[in-house]
Gaussian input, Z-matrix of N, CA and C with variables (Angstrom, degrees):
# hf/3-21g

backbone

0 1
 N
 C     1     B1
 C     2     B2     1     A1
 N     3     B3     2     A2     1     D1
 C     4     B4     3     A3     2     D2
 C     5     B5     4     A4     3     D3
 N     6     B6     5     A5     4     D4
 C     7     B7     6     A6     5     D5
 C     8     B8     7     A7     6     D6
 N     9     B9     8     A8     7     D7
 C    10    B10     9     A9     8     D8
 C    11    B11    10    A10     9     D9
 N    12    B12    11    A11    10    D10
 C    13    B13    12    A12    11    D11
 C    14    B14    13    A13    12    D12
 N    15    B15    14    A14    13    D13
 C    16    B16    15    A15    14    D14
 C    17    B17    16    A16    15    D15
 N    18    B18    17    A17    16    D16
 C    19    B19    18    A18    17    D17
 C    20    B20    19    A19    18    D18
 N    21    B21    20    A20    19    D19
 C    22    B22    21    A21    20    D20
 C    23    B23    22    A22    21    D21
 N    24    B24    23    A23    22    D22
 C    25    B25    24    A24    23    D23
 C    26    B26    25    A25    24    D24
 N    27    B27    26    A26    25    D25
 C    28    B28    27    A27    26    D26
 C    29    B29    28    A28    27    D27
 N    30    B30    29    A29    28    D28
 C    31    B31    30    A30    29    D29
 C    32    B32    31    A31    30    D30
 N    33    B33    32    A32    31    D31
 C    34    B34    33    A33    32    D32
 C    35    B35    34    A34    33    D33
 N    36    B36    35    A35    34    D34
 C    37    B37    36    A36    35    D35
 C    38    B38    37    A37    36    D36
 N    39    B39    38    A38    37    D37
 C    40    B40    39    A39    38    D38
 C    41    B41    40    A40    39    D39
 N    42    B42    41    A41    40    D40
 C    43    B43    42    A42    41    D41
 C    44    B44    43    A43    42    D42
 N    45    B45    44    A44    43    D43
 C    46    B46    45    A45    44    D44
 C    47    B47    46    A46    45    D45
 N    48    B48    47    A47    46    D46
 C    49    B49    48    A48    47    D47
 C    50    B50    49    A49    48    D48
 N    51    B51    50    A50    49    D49
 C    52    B52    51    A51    50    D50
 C    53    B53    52    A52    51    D51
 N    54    B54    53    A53    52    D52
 C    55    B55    54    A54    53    D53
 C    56    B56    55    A55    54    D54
 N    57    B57    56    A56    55    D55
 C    58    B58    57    A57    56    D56
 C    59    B59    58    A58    57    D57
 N    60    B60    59    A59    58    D58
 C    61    B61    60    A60    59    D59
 C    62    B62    61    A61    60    D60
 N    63    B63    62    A62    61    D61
 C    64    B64    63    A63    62    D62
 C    65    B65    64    A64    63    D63
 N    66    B66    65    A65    64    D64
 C    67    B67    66    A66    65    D65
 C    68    B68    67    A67    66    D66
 N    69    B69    68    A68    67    D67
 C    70    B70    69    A69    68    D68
 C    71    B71    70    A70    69    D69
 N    72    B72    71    A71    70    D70
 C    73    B73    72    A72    71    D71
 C    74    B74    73    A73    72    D72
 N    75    B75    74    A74    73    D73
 C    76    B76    75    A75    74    D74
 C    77    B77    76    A76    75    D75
 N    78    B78    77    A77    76    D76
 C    79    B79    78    A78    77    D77
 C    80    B80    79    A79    78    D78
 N    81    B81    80    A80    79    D79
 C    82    B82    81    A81    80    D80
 C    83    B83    82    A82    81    D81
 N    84    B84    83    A83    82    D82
 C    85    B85    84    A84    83    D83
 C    86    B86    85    A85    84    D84
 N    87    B87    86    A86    85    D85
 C    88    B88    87    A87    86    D86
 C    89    B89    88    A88    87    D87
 N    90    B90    89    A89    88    D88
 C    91    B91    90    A90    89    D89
 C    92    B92    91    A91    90    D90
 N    93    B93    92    A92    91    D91
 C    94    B94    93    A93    92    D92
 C    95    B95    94    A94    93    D93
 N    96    B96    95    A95    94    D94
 C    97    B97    96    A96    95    D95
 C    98    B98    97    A97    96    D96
 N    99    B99    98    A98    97    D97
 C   100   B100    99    A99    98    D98
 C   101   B101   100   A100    99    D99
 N   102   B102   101   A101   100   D100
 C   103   B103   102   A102   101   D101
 C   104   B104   103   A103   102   D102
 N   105   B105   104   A104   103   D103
 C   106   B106   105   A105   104   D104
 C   107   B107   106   A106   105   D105
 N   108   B108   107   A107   106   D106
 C   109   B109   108   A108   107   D107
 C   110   B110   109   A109   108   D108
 N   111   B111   110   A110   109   D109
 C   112   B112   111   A111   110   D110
 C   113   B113   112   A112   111   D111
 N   114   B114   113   A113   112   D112
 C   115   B115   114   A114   113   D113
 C   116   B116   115   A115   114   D114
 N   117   B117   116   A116   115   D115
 C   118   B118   117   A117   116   D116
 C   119   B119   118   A118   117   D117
 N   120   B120   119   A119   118   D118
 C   121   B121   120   A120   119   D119
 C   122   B122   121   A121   120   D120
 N   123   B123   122   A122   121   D121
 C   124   B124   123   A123   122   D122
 C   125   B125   124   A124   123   D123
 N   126   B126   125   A125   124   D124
 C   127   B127   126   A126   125   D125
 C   128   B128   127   A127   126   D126
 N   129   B129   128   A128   127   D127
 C   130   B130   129   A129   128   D128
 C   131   B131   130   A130   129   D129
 N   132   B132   131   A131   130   D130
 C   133   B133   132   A132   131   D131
 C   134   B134   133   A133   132   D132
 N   135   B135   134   A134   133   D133
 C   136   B136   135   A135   134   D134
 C   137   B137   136   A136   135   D135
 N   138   B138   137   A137   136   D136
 C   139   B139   138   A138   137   D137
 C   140   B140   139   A139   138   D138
 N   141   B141   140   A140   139   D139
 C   142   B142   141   A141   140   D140
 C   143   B143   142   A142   141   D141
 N   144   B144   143   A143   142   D142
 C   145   B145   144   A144   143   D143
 C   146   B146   145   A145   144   D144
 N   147   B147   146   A146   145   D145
 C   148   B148   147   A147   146   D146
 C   149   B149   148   A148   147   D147
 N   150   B150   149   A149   148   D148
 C   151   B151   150   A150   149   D149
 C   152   B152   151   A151   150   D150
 N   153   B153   152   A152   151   D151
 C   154   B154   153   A153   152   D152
 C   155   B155   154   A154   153   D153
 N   156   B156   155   A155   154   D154
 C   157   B157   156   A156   155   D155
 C   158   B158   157   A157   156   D156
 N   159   B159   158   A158   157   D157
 C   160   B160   159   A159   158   D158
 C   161   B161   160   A160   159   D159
 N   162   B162   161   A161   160   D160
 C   163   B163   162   A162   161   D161
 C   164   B164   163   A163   162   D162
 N   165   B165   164   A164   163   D163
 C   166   B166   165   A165   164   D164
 C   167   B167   166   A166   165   D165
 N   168   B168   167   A167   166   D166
 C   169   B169   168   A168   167   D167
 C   170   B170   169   A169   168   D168
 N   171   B171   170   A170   169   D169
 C   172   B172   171   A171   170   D170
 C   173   B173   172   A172   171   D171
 N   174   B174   173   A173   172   D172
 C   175   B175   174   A174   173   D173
 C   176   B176   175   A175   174   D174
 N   177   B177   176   A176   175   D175
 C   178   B178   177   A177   176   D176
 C   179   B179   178   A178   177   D177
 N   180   B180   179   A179   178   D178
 C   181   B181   180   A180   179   D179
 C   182   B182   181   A181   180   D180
 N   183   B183   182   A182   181   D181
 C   184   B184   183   A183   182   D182
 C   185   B185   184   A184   183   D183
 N   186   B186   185   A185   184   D184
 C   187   B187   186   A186   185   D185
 C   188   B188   187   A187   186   D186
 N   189   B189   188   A188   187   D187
 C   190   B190   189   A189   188   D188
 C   191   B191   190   A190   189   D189
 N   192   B192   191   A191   190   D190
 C   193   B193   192   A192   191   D191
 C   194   B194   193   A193   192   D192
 N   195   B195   194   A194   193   D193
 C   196   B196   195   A195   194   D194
 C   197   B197   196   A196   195   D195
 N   198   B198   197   A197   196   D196
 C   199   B199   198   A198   197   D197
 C   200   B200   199   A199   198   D198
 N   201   B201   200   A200   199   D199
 C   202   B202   201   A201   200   D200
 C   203   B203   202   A202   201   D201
 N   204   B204   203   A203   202   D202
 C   205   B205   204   A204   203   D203
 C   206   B206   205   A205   204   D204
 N   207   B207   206   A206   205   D205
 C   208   B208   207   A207   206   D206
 C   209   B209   208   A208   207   D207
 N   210   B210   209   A209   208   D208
 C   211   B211   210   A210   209   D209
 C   212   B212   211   A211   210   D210
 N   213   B213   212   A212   211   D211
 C   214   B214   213   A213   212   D212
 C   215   B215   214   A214   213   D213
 N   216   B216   215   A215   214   D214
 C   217   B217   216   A216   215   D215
 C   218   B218   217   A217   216   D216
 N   219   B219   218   A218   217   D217
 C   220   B220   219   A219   218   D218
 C   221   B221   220   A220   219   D219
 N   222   B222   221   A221   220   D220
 C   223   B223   222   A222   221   D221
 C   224   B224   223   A223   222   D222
 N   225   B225   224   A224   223   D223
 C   226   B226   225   A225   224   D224
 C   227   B227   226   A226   225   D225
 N   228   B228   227   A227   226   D226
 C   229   B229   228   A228   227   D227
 C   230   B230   229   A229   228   D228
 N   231   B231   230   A230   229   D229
 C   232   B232   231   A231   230   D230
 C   233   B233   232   A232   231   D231
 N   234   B234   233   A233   232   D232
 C   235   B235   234   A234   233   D233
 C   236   B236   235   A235   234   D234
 N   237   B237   236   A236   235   D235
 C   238   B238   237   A237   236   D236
 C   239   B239   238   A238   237   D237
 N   240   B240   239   A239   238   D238
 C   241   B241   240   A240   239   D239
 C   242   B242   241   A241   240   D240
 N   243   B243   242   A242   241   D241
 C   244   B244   243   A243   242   D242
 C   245   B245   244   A244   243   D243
 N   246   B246   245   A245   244   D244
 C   247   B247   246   A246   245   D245
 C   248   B248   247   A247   246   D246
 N   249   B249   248   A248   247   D247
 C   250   B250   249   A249   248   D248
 C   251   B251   250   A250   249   D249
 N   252   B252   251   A251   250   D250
 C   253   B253   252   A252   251   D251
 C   254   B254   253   A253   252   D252
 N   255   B255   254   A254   253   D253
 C   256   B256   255   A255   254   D254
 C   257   B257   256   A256   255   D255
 N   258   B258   257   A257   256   D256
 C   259   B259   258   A258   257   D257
 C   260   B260   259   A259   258   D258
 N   261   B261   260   A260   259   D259
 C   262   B262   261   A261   260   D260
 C   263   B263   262   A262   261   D261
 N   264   B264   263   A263   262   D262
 C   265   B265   264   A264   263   D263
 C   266   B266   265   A265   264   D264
 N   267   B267   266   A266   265   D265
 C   268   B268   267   A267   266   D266
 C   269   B269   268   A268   267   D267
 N   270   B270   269   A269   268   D268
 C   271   B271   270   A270   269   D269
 C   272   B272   271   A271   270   D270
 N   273   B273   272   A272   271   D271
 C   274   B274   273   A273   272   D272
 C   275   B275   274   A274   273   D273
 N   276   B276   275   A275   274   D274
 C   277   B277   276   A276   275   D275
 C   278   B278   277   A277   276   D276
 N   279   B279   278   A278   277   D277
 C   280   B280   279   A279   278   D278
 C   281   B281   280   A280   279   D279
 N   282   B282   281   A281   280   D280
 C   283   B283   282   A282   281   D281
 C   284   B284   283   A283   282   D282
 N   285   B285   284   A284   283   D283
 C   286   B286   285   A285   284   D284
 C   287   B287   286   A286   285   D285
 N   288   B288   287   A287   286   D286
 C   289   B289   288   A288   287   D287
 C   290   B290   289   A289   288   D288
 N   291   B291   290   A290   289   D289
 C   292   B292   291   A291   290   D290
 C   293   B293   292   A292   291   D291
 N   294   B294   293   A293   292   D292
 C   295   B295   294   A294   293   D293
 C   296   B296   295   A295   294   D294
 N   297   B297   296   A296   295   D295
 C   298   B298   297   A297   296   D296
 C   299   B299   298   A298   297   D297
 N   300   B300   299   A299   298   D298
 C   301   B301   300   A300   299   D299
 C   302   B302   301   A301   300   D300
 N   303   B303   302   A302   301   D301
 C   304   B304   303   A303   302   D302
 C   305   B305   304   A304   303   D303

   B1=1.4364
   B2=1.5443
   B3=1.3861
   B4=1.3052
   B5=1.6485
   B6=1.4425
   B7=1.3122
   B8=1.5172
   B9=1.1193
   B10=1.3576
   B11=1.4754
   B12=1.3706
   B13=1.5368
   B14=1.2902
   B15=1.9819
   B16=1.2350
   B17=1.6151
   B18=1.9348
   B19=1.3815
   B20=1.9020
   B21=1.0201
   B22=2.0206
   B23=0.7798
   B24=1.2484
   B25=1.3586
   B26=1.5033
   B27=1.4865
   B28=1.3124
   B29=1.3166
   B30=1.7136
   B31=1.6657
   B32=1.8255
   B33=1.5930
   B34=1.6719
   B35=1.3927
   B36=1.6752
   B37=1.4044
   B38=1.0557
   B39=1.5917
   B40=1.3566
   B41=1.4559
   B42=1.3490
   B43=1.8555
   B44=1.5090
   B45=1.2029
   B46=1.6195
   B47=1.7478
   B48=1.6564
   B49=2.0061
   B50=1.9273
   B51=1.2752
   B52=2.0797
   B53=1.4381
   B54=1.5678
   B55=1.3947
   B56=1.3977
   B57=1.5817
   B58=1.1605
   B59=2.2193
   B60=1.1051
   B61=1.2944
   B62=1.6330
   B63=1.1077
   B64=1.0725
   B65=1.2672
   B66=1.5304
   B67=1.5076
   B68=2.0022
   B69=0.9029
   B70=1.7755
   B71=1.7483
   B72=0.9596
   B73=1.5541
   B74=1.6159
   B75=1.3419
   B76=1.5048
   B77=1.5123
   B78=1.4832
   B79=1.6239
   B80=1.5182
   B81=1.1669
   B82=0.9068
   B83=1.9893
   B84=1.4011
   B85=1.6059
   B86=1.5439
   B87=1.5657
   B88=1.5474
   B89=1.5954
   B90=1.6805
   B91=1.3356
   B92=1.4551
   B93=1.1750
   B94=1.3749
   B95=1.6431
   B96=1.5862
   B97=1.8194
   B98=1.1530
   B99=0.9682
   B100=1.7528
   B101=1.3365
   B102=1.5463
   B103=1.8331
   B104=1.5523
   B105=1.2634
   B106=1.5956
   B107=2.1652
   B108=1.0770
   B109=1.7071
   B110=1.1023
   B111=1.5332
   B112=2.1989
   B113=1.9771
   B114=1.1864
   B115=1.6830
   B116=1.5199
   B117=1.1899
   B118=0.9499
   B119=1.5403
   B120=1.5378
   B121=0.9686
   B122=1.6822
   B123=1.3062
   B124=1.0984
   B125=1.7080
   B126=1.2635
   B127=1.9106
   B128=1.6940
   B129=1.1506
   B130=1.9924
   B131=1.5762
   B132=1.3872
   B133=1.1719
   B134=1.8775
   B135=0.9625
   B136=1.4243
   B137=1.4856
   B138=1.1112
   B139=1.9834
   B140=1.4086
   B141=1.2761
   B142=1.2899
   B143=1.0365
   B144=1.8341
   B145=1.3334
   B146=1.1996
   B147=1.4052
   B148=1.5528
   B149=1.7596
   B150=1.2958
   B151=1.6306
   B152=1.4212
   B153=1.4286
   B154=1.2401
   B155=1.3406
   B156=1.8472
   B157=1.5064
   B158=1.5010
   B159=0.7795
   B160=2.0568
   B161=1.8606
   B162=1.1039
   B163=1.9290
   B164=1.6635
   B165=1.5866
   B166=1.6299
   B167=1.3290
   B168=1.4908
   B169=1.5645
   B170=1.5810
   B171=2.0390
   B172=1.2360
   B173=1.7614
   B174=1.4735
   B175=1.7297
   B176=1.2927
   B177=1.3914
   B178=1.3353
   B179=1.5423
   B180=1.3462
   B181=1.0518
   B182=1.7801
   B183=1.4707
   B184=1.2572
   B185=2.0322
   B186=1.2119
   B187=1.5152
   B188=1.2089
   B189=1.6665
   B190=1.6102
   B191=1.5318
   B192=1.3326
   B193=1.5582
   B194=1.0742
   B195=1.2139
   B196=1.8247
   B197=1.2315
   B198=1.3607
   B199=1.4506
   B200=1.6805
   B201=1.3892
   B202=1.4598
   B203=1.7012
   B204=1.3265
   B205=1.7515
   B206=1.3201
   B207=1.2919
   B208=1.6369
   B209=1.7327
   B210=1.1426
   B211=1.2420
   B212=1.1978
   B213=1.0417
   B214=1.5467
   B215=1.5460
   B216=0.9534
   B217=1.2913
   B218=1.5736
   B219=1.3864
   B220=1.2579
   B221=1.8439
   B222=1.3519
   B223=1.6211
   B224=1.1423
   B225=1.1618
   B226=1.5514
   B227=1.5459
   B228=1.4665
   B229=1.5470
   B230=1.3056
   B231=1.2169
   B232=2.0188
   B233=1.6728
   B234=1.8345
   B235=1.7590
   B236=1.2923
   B237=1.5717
   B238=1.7892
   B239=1.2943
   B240=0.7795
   B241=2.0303
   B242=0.8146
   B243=1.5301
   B244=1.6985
   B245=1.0761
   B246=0.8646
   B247=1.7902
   B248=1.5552
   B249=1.3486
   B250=1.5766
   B251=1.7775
   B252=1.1492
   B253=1.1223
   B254=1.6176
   B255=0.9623
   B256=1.3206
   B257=2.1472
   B258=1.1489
   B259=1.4916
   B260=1.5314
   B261=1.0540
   B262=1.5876
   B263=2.1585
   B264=1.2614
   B265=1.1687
   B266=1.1287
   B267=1.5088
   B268=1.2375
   B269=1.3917
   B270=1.3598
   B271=1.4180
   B272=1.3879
   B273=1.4228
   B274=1.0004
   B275=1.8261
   B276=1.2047
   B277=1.5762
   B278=2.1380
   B279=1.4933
   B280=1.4779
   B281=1.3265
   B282=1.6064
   B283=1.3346
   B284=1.8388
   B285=1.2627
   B286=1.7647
   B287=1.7379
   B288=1.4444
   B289=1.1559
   B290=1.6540
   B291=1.0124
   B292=1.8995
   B293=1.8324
   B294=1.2122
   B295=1.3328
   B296=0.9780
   B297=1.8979
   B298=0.8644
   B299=1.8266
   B300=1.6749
   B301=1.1356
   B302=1.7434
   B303=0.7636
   B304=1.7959
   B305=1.6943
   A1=109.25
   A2=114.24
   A3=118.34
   A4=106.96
   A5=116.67
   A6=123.59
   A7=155.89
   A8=131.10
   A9=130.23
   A10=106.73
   A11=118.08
   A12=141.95
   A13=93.84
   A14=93.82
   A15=107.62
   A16=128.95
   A17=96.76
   A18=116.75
   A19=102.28
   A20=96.96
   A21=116.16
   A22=130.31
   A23=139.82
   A24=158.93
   A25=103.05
   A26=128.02
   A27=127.18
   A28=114.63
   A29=115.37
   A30=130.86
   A31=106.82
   A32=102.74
   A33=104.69
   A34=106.78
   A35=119.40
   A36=138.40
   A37=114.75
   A38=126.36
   A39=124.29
   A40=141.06
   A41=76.45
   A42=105.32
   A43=99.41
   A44=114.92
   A45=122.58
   A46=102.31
   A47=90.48
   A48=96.40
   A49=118.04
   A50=86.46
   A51=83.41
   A52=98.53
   A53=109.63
   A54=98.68
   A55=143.41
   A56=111.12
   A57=115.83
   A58=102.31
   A59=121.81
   A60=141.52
   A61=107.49
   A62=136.08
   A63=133.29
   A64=141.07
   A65=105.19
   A66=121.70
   A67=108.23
   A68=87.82
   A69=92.58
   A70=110.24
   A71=102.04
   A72=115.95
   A73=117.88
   A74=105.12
   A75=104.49
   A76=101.31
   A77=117.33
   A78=96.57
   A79=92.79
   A80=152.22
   A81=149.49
   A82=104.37
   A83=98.03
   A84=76.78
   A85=105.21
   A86=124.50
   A87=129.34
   A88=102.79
   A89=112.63
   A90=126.19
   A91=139.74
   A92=104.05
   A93=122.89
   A94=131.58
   A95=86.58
   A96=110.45
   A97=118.94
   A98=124.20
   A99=138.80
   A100=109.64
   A101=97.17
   A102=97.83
   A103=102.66
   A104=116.23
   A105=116.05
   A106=106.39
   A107=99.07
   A108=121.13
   A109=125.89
   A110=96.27
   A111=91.61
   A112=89.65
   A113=122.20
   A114=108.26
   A115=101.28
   A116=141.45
   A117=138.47
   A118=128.19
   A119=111.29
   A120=137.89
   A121=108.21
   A122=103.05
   A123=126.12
   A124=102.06
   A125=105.37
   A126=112.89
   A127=88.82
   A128=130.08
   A129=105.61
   A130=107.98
   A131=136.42
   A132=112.48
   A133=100.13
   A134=140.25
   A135=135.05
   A136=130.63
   A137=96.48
   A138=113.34
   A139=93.37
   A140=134.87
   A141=112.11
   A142=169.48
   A143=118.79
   A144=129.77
   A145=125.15
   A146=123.15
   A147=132.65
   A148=97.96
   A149=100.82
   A150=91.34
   A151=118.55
   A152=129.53
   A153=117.99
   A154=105.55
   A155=126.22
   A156=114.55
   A157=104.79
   A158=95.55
   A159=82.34
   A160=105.20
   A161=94.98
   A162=99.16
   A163=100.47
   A164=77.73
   A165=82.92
   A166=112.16
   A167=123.70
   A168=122.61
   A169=90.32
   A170=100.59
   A171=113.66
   A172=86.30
   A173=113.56
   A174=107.29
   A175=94.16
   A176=132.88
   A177=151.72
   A178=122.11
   A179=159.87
   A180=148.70
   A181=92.22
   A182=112.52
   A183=113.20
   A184=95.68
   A185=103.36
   A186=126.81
   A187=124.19
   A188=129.85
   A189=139.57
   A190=82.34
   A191=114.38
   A192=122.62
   A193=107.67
   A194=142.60
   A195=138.07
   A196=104.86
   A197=118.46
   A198=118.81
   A199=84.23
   A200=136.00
   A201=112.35
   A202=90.58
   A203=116.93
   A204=134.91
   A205=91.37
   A206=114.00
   A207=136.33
   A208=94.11
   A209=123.53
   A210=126.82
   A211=120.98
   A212=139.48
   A213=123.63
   A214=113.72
   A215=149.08
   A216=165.14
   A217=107.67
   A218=99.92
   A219=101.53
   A220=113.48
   A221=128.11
   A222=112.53
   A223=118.22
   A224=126.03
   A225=112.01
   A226=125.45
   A227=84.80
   A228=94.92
   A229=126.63
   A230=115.42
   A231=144.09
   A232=94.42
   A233=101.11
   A234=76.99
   A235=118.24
   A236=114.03
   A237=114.98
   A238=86.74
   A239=130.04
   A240=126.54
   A241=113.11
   A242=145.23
   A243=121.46
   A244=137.41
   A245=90.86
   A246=121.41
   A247=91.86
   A248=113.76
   A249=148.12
   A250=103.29
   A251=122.40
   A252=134.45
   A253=100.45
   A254=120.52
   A255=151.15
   A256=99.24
   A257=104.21
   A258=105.46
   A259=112.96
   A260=125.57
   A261=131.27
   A262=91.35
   A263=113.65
   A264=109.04
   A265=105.57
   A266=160.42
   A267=156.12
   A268=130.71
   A269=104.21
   A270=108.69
   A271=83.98
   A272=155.83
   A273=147.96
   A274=125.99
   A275=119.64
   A276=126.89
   A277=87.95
   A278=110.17
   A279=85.74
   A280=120.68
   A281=122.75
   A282=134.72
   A283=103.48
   A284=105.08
   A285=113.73
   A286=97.09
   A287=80.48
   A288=126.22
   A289=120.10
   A290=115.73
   A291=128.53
   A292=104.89
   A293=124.31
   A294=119.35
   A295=124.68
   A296=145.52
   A297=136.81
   A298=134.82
   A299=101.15
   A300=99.27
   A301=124.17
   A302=66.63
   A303=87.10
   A304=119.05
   D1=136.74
   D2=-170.58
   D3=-102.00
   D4=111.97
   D5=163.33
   D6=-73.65
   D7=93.04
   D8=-172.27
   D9=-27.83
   D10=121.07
   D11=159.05
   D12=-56.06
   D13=131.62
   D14=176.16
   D15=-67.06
   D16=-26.53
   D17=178.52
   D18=-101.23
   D19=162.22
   D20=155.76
   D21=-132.53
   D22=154.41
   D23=-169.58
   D24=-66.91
   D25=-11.60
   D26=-174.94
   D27=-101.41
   D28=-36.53
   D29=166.44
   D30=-59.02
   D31=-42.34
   D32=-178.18
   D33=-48.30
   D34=-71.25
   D35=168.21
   D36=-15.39
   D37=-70.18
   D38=146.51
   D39=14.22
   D40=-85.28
   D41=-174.61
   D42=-67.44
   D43=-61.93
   D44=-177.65
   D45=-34.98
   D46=-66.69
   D47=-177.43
   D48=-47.17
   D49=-39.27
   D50=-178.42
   D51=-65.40
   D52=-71.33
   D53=175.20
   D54=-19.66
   D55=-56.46
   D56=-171.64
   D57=-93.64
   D58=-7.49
   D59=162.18
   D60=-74.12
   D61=-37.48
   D62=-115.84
   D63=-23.93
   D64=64.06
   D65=165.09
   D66=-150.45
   D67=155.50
   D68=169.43
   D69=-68.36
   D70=-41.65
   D71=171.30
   D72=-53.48
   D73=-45.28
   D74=-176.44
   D75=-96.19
   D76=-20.15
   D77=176.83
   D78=-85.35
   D79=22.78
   D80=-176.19
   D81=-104.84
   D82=-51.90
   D83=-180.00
   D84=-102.47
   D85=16.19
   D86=161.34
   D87=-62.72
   D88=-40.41
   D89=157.22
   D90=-34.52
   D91=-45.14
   D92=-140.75
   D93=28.33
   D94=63.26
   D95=175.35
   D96=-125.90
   D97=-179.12
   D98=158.37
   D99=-68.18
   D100=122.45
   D101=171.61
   D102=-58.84
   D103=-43.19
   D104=-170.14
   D105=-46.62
   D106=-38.78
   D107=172.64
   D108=-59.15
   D109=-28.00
   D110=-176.05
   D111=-128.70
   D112=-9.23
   D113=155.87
   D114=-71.07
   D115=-42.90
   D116=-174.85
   D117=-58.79
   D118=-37.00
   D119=175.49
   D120=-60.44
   D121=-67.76
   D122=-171.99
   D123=-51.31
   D124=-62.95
   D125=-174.19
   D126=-60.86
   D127=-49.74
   D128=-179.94
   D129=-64.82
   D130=-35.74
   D131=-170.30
   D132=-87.28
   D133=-10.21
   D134=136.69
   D135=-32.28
   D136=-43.87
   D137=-173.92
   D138=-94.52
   D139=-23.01
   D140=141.92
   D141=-147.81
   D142=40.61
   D143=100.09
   D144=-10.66
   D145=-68.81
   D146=169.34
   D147=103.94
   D148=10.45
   D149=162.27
   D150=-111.43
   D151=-178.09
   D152=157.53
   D153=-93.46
   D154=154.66
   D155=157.34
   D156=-120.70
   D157=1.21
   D158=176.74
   D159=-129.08
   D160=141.10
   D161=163.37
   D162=-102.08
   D163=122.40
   D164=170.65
   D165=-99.84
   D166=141.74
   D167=174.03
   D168=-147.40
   D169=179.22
   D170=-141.55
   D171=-70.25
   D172=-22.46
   D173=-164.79
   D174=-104.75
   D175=66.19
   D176=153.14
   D177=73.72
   D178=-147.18
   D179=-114.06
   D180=-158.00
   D181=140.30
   D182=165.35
   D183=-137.99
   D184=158.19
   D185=156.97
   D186=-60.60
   D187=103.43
   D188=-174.06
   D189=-63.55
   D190=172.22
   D191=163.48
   D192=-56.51
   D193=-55.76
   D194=-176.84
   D195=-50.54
   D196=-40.20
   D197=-147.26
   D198=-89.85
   D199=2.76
   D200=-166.70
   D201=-120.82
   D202=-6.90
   D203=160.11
   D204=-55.74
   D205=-89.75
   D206=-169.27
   D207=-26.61
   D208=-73.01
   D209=-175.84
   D210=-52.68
   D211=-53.52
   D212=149.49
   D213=-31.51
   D214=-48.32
   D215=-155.76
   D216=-74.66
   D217=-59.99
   D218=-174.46
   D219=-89.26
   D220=-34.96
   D221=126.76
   D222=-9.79
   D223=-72.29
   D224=-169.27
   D225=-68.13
   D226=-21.82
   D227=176.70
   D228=-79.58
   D229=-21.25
   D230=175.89
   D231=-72.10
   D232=-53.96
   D233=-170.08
   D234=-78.05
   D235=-25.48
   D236=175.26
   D237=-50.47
   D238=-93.54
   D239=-158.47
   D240=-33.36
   D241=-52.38
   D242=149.32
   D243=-29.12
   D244=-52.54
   D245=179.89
   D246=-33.16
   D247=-98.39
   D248=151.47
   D249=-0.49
   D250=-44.27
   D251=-175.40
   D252=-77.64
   D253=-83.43
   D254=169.58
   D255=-22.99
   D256=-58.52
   D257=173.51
   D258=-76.28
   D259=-17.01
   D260=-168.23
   D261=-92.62
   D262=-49.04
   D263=-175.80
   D264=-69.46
   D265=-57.40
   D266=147.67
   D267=-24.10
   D268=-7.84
   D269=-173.37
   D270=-111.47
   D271=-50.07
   D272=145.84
   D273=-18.99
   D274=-60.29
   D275=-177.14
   D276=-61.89
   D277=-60.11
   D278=-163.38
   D279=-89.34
   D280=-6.02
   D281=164.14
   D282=82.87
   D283=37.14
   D284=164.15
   D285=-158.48
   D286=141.37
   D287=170.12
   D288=-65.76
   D289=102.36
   D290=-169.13
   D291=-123.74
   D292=123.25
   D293=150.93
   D294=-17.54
   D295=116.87
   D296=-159.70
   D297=-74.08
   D298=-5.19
   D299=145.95
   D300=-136.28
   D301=86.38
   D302=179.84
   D303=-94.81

């Protein structure tokens, strides 16, 4: 039986954008979303983890220590999926199969 991942590729994005934004606001239109959409995001994948990763204050958002773990983590996880992407489309246009970074 195949199980829904607790995380997505859309909550990662997220996290990556505040971080590297550092505000909900600016990863919000780095996005092109609703801040209301990626605070939201962000406070559900918090509630469940069950940690916090960002301190929010009035001069925008920083990374708790977990939350700057997590971020490495999920970086790595954004570029494997390119990655993956990136080798799957090339293996398609030339129709052989190559190690994916080759």
């Amino acid at each position: 039986m195949v199980r829904h991942p607790p995380l997505d590729l859309r909550e990662l994005q997220c996290v990556c954008a505040i971080a590297l934004q550092g505000s909900i606001h600016g990863a919000a239109r780095a996005l092109n979303s609703k801040q209301s959409a990626v605070s939201r995001s962000l406070r559900l994948l918090e509630e469940r983890v069950g940690i916090q990763l960002f301190r929010r204050t009035s001069s925008g958002t920083t990374p708790t220590p977990v939350g700057e773990a997590f971020l490495r983590q999920a970086e790595a996880l954004l570029h494997d999926t390119n990655a993956l992407y990136e080798y799957t489309r090339r293996c398609a246009v030339t129709g052989r199969l190559r190690p994916p970074y080759d």
